[in-house]
Backbone as JSON, one array per atom type, in Angstrom:
{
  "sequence": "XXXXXXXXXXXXXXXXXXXXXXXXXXXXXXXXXXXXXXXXXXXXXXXXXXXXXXXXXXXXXXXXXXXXXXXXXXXXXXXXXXXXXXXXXXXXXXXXXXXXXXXXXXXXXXXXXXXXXXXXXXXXXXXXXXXXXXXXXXXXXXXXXXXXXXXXXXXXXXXXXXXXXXXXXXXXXXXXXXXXXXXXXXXXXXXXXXXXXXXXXXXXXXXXXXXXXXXXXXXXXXXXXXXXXXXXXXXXXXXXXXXXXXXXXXXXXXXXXXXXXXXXXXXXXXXXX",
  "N": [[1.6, -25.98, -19.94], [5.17, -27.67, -19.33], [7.23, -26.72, -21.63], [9.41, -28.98, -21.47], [11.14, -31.81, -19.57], [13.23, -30.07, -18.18], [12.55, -27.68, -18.1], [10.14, -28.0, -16.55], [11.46, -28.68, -14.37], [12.74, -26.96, -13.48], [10.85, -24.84, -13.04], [9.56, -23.97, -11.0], [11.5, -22.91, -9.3], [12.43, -20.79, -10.34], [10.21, -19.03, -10.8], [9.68, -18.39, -7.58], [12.1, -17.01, -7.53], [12.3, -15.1, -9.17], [9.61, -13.94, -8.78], [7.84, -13.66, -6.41], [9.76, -12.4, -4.49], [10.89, -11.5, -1.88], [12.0, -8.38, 0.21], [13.82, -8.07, 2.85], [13.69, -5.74, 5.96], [15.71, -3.85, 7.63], [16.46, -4.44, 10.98], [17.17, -1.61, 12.18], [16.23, 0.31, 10.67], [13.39, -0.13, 10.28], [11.42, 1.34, 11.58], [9.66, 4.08, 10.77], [10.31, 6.6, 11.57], [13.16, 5.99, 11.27], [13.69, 6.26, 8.89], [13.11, 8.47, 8.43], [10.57, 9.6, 8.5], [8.86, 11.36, 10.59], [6.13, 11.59, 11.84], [4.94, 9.8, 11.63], [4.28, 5.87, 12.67], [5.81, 2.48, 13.28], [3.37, 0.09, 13.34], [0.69, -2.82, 13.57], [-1.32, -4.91, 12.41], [-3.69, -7.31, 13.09], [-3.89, -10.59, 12.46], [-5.87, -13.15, 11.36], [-4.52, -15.62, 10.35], [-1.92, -15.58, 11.58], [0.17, -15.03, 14.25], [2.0, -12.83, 14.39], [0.95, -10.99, 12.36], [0.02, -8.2, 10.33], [3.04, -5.91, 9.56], [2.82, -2.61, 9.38], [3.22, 1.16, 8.07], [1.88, 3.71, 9.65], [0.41, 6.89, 8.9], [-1.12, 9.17, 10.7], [-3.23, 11.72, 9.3], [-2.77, 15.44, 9.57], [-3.0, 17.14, 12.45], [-4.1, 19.85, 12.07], [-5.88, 21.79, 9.66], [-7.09, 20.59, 6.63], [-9.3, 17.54, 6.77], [-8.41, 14.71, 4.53], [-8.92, 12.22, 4.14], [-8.64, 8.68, 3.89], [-5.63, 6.6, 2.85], [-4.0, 3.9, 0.95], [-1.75, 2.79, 0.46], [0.31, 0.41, -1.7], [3.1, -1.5, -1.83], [5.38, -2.68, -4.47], [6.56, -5.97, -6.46], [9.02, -7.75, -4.91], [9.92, -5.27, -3.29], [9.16, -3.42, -0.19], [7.14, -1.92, 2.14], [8.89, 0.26, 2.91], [9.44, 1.04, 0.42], [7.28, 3.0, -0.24], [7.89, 5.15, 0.78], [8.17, 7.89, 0.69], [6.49, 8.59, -1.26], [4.32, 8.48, 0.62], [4.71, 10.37, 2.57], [3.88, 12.51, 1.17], [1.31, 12.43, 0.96], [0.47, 12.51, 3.47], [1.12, 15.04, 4.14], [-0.43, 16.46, 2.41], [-3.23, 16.09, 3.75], [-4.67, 13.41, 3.98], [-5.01, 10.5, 6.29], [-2.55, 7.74, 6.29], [-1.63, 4.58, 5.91], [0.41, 1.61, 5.03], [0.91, -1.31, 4.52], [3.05, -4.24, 4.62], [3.16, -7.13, 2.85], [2.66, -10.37, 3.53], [5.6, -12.24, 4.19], [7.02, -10.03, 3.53], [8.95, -7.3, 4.14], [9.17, -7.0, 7.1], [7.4, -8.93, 7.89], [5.72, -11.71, 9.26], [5.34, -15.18, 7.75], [4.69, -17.01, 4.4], [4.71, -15.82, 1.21], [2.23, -15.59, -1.19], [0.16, -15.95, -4.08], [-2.5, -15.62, -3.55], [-2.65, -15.29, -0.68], [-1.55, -12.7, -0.71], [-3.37, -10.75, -1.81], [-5.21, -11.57, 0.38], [-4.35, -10.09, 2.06], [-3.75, -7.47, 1.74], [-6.66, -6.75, 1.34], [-7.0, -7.12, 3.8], [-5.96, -4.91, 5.05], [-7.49, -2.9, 4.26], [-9.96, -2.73, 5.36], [-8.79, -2.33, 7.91], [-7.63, 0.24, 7.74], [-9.91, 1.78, 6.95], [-11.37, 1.02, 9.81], [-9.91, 2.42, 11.11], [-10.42, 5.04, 10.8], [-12.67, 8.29, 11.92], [-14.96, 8.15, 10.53], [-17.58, 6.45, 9.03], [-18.22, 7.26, 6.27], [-16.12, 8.2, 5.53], [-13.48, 9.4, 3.02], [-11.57, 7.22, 1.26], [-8.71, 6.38, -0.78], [-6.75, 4.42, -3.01], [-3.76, 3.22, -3.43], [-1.35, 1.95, -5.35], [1.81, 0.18, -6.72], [3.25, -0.99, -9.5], [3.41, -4.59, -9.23], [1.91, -4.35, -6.87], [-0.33, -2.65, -7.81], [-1.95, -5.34, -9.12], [-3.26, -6.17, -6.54], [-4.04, -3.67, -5.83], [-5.85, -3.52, -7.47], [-7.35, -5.48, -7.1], [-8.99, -4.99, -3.98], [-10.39, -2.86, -5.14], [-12.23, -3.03, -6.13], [-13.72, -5.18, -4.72], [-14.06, -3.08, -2.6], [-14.99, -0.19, -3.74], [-13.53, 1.8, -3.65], [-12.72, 6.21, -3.09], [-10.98, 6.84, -5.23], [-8.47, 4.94, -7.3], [-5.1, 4.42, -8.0], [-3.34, 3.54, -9.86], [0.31, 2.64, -10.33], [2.29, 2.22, -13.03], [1.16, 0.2, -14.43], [0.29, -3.29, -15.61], [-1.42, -5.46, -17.74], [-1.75, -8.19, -17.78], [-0.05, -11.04, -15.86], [0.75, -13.05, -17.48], [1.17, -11.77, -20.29], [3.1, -10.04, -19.43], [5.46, -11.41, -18.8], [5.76, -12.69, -21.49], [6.32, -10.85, -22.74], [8.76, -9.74, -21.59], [10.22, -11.9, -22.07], [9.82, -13.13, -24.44], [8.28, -16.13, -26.41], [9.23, -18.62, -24.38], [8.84, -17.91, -22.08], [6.37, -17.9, -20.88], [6.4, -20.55, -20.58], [8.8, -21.33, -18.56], [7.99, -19.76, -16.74], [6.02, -19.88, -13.64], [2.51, -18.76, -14.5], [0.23, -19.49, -13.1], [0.87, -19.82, -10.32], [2.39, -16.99, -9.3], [0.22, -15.21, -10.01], [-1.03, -12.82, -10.49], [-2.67, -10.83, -12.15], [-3.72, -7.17, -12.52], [-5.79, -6.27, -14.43], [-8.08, -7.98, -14.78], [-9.77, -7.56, -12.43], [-9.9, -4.54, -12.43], [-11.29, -3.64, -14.84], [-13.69, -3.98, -13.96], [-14.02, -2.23, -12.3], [-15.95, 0.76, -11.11], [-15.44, 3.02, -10.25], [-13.14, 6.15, -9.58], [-10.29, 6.89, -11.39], [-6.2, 6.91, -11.64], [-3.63, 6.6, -13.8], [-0.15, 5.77, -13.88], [2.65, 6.52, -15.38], [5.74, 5.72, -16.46], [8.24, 7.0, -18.25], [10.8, 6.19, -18.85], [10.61, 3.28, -18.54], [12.07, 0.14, -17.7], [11.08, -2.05, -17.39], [8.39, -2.57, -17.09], [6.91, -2.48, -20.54], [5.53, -0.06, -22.87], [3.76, -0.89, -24.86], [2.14, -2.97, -22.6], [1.4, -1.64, -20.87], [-0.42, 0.2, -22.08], [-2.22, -1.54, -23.13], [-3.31, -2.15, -20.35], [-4.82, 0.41, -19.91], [-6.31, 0.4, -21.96], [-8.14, -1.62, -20.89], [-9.83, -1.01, -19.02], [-12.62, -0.32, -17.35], [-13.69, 2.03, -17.0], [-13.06, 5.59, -18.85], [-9.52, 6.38, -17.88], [-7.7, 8.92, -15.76], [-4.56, 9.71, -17.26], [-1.11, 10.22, -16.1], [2.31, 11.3, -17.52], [5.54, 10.8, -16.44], [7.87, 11.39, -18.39], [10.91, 11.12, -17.74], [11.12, 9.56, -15.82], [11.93, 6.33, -14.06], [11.21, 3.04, -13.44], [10.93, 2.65, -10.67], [11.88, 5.03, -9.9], [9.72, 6.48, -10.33], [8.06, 6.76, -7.81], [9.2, 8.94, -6.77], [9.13, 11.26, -8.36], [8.84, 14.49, -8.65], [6.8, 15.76, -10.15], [5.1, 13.79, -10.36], [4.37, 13.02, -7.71], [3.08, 15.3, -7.23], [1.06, 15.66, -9.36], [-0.61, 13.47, -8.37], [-1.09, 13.91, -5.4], [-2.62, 16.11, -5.38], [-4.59, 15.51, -7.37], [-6.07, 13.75, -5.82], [-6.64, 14.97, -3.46], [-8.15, 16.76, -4.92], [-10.27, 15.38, -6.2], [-11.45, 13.48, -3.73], [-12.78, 15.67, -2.39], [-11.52, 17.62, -1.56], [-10.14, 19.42, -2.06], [-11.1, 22.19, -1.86], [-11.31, 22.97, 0.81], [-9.39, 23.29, 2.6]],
  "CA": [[2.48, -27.1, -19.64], [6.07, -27.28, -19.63], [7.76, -27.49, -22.89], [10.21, -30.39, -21.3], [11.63, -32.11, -17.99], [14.26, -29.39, -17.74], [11.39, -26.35, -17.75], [9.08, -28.32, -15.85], [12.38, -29.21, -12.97], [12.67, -25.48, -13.02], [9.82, -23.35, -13.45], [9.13, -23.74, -9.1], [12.04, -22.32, -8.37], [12.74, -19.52, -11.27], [8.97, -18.38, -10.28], [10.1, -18.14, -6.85], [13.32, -16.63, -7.27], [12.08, -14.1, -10.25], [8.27, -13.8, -8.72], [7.73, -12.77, -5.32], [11.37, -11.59, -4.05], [10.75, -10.6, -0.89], [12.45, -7.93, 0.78], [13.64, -7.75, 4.34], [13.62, -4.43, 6.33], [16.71, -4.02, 8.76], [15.37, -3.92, 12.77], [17.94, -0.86, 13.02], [15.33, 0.51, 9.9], [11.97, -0.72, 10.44], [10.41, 2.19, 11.6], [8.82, 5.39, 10.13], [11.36, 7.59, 12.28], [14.18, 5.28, 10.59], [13.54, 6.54, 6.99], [12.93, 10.5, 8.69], [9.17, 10.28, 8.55], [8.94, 11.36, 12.71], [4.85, 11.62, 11.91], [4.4, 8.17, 11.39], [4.79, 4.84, 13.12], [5.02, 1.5, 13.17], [2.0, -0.68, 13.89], [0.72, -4.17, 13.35], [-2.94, -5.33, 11.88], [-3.5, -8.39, 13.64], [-4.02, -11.14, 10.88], [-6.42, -14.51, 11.59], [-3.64, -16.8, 10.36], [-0.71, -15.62, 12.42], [0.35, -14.12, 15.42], [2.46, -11.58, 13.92], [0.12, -9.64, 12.01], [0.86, -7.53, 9.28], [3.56, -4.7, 10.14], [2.43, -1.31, 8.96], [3.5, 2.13, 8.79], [0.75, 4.55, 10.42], [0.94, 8.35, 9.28], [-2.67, 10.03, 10.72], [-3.6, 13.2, 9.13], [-1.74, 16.24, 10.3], [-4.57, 17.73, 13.4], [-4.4, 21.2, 11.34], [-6.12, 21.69, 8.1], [-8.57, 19.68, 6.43], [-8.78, 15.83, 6.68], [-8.67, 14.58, 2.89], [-9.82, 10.97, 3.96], [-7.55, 7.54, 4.06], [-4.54, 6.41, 1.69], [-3.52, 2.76, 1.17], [-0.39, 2.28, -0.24], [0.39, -1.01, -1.65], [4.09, -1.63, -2.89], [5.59, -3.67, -5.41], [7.55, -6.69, -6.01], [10.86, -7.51, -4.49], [9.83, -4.22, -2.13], [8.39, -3.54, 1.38], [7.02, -0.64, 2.83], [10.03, 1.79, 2.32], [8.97, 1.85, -1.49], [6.2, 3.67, -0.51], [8.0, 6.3, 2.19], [8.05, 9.8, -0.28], [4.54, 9.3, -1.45], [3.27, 8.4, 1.98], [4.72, 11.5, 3.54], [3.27, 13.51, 0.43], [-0.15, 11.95, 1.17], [0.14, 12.81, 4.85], [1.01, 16.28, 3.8], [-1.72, 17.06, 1.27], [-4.05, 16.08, 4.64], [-4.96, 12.15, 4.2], [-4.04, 9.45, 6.77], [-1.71, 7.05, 5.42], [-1.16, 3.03, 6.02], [1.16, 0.85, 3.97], [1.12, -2.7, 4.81], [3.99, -5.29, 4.16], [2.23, -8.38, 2.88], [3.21, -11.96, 4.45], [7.02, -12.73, 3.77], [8.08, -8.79, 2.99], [9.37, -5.93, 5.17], [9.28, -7.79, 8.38], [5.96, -8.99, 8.64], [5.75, -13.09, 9.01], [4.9, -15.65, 6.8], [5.48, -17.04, 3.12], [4.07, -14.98, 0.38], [1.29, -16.63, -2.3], [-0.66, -14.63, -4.69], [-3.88, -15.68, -2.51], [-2.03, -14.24, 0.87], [-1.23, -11.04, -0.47], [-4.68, -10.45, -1.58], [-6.12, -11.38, 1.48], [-3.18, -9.12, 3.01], [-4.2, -6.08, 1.05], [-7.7, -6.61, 1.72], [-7.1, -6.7, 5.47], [-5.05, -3.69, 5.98], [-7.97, -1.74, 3.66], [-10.66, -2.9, 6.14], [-8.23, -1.78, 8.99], [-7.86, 1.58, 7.67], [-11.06, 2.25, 6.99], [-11.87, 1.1, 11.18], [-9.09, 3.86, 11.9], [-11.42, 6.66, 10.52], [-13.58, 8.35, 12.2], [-16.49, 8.47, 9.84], [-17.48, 5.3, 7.79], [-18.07, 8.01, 4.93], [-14.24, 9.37, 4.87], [-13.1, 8.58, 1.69], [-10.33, 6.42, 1.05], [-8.03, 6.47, -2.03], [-5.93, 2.87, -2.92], [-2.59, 3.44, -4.8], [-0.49, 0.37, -5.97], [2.83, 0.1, -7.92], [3.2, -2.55, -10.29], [2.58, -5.55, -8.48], [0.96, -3.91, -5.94], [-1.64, -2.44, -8.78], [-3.06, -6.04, -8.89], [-3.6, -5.87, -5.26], [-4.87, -2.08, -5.86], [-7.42, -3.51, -8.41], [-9.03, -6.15, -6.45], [-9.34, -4.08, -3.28], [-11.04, -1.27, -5.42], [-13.46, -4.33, -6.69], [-14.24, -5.12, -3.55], [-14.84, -2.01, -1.72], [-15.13, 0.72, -4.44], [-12.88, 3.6, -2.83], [-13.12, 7.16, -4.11], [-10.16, 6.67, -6.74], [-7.41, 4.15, -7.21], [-4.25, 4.75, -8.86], [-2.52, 2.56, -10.74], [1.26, 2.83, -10.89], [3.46, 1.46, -13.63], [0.4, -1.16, -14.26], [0.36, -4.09, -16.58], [-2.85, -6.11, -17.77], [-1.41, -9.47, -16.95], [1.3, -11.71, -15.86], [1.63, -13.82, -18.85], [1.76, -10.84, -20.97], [4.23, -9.14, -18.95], [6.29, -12.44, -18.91], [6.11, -13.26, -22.51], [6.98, -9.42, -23.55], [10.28, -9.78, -21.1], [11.34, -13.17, -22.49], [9.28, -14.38, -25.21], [7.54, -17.5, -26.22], [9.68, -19.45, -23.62], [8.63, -17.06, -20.89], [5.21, -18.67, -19.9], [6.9, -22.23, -20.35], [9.79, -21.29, -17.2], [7.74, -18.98, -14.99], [4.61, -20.26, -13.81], [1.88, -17.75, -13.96], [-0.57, -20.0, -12.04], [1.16, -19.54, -8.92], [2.06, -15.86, -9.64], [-0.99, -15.2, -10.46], [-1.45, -11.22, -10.66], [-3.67, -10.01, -13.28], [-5.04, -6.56, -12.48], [-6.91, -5.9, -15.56], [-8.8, -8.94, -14.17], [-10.47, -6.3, -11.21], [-9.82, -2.84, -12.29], [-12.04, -3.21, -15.41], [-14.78, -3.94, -13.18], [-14.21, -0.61, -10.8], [-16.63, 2.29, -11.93], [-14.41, 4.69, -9.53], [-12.53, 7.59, -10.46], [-8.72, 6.43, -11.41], [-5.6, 7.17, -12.84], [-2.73, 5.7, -14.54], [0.69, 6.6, -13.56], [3.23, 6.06, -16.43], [7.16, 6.21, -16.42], [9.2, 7.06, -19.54], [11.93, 5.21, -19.1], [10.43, 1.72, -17.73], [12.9, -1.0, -18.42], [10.32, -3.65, -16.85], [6.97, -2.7, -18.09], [6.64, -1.66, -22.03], [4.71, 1.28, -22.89], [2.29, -1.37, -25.17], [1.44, -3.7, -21.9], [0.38, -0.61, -19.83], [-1.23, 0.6, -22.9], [-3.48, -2.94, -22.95], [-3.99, -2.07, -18.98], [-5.09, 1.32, -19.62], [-7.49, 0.26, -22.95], [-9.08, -2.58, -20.36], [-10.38, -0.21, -18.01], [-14.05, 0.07, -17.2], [-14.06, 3.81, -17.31], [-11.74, 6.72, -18.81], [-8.47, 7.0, -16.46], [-6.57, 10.08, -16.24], [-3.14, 9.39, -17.37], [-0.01, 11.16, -16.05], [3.11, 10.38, -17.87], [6.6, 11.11, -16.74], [8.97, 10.9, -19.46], [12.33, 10.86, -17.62], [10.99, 8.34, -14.55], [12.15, 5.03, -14.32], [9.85, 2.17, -13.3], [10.54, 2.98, -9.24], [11.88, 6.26, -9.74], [8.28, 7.23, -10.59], [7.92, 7.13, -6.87], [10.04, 9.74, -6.05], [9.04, 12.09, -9.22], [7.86, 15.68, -7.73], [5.63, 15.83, -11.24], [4.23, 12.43, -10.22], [3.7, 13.44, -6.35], [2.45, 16.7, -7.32], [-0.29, 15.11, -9.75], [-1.31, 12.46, -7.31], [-1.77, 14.44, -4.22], [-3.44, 17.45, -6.36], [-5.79, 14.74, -7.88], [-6.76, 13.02, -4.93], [-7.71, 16.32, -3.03], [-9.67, 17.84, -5.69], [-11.52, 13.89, -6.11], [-12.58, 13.54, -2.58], [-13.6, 16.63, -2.29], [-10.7, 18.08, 0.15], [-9.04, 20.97, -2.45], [-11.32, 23.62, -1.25], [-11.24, 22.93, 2.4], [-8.2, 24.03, 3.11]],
  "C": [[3.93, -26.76, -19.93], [6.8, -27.58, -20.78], [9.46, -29.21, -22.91], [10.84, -30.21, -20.0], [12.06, -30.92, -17.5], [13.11, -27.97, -16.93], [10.82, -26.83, -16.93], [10.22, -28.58, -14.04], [12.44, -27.36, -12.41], [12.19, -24.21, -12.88], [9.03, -23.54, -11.83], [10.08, -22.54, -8.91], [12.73, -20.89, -9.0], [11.57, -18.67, -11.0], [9.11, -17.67, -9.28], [10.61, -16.89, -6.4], [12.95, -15.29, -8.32], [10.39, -13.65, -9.62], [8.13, -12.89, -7.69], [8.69, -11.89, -4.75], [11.1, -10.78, -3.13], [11.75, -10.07, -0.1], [12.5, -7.62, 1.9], [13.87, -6.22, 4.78], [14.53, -5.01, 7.53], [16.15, -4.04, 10.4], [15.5, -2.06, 12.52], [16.79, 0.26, 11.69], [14.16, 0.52, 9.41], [10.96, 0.3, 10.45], [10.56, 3.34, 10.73], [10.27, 6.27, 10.05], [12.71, 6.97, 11.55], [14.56, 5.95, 9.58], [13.35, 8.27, 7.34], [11.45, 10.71, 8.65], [9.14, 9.88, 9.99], [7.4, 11.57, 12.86], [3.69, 10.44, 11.73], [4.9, 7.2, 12.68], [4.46, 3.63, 12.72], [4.12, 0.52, 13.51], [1.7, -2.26, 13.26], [-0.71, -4.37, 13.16], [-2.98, -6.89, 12.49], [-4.55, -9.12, 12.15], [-4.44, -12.91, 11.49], [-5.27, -15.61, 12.0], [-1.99, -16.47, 10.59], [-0.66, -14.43, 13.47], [1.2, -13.48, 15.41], [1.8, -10.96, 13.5], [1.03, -9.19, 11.21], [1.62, -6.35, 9.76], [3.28, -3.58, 8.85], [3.19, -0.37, 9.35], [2.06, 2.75, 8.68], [0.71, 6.12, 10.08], [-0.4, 8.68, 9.73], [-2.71, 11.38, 10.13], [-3.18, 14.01, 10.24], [-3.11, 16.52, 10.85], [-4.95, 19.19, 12.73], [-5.12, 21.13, 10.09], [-7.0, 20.88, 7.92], [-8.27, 18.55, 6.08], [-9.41, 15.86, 5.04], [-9.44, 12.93, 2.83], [-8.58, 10.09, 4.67], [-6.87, 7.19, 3.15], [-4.08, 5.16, 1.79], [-2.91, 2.65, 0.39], [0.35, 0.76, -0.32], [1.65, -1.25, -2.55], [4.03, -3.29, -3.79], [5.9, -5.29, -5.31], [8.84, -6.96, -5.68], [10.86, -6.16, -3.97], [9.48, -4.57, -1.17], [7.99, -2.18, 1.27], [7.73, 0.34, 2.83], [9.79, 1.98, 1.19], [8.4, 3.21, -1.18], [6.45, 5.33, 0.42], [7.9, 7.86, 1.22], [6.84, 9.7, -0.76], [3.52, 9.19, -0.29], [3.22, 9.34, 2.5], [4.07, 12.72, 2.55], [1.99, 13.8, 0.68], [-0.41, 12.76, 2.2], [0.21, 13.95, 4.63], [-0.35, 17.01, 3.2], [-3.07, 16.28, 2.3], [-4.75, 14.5, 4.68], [-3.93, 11.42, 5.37], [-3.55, 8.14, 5.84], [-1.52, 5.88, 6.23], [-0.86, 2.25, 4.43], [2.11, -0.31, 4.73], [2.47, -3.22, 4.02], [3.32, -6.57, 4.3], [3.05, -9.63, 3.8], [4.79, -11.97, 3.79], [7.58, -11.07, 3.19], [8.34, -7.92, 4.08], [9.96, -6.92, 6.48], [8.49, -8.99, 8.92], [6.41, -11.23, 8.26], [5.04, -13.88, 7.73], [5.49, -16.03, 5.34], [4.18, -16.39, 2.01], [3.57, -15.79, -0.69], [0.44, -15.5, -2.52], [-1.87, -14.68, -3.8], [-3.6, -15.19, -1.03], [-1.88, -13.52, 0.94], [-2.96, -10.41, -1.0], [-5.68, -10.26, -0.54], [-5.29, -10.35, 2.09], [-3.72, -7.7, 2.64], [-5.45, -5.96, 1.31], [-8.46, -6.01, 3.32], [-6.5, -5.44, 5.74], [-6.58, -2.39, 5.16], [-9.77, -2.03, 4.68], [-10.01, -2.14, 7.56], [-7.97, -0.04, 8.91], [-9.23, 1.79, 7.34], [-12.18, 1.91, 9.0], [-10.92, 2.42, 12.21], [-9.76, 5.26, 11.71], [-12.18, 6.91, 10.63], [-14.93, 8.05, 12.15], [-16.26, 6.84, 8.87], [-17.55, 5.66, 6.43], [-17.26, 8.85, 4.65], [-14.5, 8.09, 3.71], [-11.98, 8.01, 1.8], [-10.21, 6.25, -0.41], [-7.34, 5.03, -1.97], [-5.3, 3.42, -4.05], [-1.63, 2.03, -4.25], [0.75, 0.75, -6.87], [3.19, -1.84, -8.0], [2.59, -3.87, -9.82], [1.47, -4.89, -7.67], [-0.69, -3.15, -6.56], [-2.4, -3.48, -8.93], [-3.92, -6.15, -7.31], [-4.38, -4.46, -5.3], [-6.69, -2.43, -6.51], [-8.22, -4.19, -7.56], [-9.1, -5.59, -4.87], [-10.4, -3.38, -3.59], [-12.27, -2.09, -5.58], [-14.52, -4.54, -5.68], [-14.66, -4.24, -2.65], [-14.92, -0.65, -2.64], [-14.68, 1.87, -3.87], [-13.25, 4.79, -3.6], [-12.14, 7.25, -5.48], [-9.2, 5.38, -5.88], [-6.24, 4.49, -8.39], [-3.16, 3.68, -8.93], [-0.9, 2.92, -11.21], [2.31, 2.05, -11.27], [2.95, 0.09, -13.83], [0.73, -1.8, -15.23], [-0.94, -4.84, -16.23], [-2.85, -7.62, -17.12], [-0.27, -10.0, -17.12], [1.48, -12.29, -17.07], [2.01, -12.91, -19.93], [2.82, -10.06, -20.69], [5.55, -10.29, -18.99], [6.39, -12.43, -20.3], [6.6, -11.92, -23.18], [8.79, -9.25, -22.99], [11.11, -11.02, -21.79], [10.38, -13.84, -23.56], [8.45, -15.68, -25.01], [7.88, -18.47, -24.81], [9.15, -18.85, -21.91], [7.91, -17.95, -19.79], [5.94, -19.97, -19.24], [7.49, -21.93, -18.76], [8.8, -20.42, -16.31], [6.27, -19.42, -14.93], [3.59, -19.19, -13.08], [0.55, -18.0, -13.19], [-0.9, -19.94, -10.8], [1.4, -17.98, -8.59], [1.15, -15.43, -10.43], [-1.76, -13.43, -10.37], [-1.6, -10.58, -11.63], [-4.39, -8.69, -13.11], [-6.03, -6.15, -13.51], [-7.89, -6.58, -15.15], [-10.2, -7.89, -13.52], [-10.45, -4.98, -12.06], [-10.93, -2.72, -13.4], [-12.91, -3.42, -15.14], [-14.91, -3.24, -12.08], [-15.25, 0.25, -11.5], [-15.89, 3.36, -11.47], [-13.52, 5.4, -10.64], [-10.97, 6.7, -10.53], [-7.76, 6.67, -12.13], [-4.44, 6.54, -12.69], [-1.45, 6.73, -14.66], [1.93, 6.27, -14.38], [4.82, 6.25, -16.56], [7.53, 6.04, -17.43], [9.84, 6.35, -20.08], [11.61, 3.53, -18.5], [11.41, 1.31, -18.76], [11.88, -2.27, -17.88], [9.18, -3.64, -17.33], [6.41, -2.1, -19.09], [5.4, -1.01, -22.22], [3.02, 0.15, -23.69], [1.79, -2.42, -23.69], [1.04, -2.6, -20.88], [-0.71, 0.09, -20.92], [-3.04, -0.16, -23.4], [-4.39, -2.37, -21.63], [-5.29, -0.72, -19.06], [-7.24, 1.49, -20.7], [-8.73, -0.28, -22.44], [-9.96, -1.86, -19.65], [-11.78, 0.23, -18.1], [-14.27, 1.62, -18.14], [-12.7, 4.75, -17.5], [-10.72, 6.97, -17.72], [-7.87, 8.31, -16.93], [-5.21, 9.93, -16.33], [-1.99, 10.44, -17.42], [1.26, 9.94, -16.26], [4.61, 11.22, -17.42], [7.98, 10.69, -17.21], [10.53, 10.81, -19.01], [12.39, 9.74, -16.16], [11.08, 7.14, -15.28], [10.81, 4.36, -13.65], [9.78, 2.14, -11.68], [10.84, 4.29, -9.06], [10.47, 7.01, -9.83], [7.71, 7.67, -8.89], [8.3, 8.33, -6.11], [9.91, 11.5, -7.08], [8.23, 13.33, -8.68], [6.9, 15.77, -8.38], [5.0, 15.02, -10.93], [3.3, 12.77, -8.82], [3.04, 14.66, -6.3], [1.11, 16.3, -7.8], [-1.31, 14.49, -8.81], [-1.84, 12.9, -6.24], [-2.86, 15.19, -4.33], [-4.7, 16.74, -6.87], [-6.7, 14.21, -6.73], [-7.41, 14.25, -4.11], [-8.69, 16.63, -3.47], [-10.39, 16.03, -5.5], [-12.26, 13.45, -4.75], [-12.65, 15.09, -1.81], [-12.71, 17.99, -0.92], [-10.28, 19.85, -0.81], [-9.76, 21.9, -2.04], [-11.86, 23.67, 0.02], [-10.29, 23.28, 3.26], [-6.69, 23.94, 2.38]]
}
């Protein structure tokens, strides 16, 4: 409840305005080729409850070399789909196809964003890649940052991929709220409506997974990924780099080196080519 009128007049629109923060994507920027990845495009998941559909980027596995499986990249908050452009093209490199949805209200894609819309959003694009691949027994990997890690978890819940990787996770919103601002935290932001818990899901995955850790976070403290990491069904492998920030981790060659290197050897691609 709210601790008085004032909290309760303003904990809609501080939620809002501090919660989802969705980011638009320019037209003149939209696509793949925009950002320099010329092996990708963009595409659209057609989506029950609108006739936009979710906009995607598309990379397919390079035709040389050995396919490693499928890659679903699920950004943050207050991102889109460009978060995810240097580990997508790493992915596509190290021989997986790559899709990375923009939920309802981010990148481009229509709609207003609710923790129950991006769930179903993330759900749908990991059904849609998995109808893009050949075989119903390619593997598919699910990587998430921050927000997008609750979305990673209940995905993995639901369809048990061969790993999921967790980056820059936290166990839950109210803990991640009340560690940024204290007691008063819960009161102003309501974590009802932002409602993204992955500890919730992930400690009910058995899959293979690991935990991707930045040094320098200024947004999520080393003890609330430390909770995330304790919750966890089964042993993760934890890579930590000590001079990444909390999105720089995206861009870390130590980070993209681990991740690609892991996911090969885990579905079974590193000695195929």
């Amino acid at each position: 409840m709210c601790a008085s009128l004032t909290a309760c007049v303003l904990r809609g629109p501080v939620t809002n305005t501090f919660g989802f923060m969705p980011k638009p994507l320019s037209d003149a920027r939209a696509t793949p080729a925009g950002w320099g990845w010329h092996t990708a495009r963009l595409d659209t998941i057609s989506r029950t409850d609108s006739a936009g559909g979710l906009l995607t980027w598309w990379g397919a596995a390079p035709a040389a070399g050995a396919t490693c499986g499928g890659a679903l990249l699920l950004h943050g908050k207050g991102k889109n789909r460009a978060q995810m452009l240097t580990l997508g093209r790493a992915m596509q490199s190290a021989g997986f196809s790559v899709l990375i949805p923009d939920y309802r209200g981010y990148g481009g894609t229509a709609g207003e964003p609710t923790t129950s819309g991006m769930f179903s959003d993330a759900s749908l694009a990991y059904r849609d890649l998995r109808a893009r691949l050949a075989d119903t027994l390619t593997p598919i990997v699910v990587i998430g940052h921050s927000m997008g890690t609750a979305l990673a978890a209940r995905v993995a819940r639901e369809n048990n991929p061969a790993a999921t990787v967790y980056m820059s996770p936290f166990s839950r919103i109210s803990t991640l709220v009340r560690a940024r601002a204290g007691a008063i935290g819960p009161r102003m932001f309501d974590t009802t409506v932002f409602a993204f818990n992955p500890i919730d899901d992930a400690a009910a995955v058995p899959g293979r997974s690991m935990v991707v850790v930045a040094g320098r976070d200024l947004l999520i403290r080393k003890s609330v990924t430390d909770a995330f990491v304790n919750g966890l069904m089964t042993t993760a492998t934890v890579v930590r780099d000590g001079k990444a920030s909390h999105n720089g981790l995206l861009k870390s060659a130590m980070v993209l080196a681990a991740v690609t290197d892991s996911m090969r050897a885990w579905t079974g691609c590193a000695g195929r080519g």
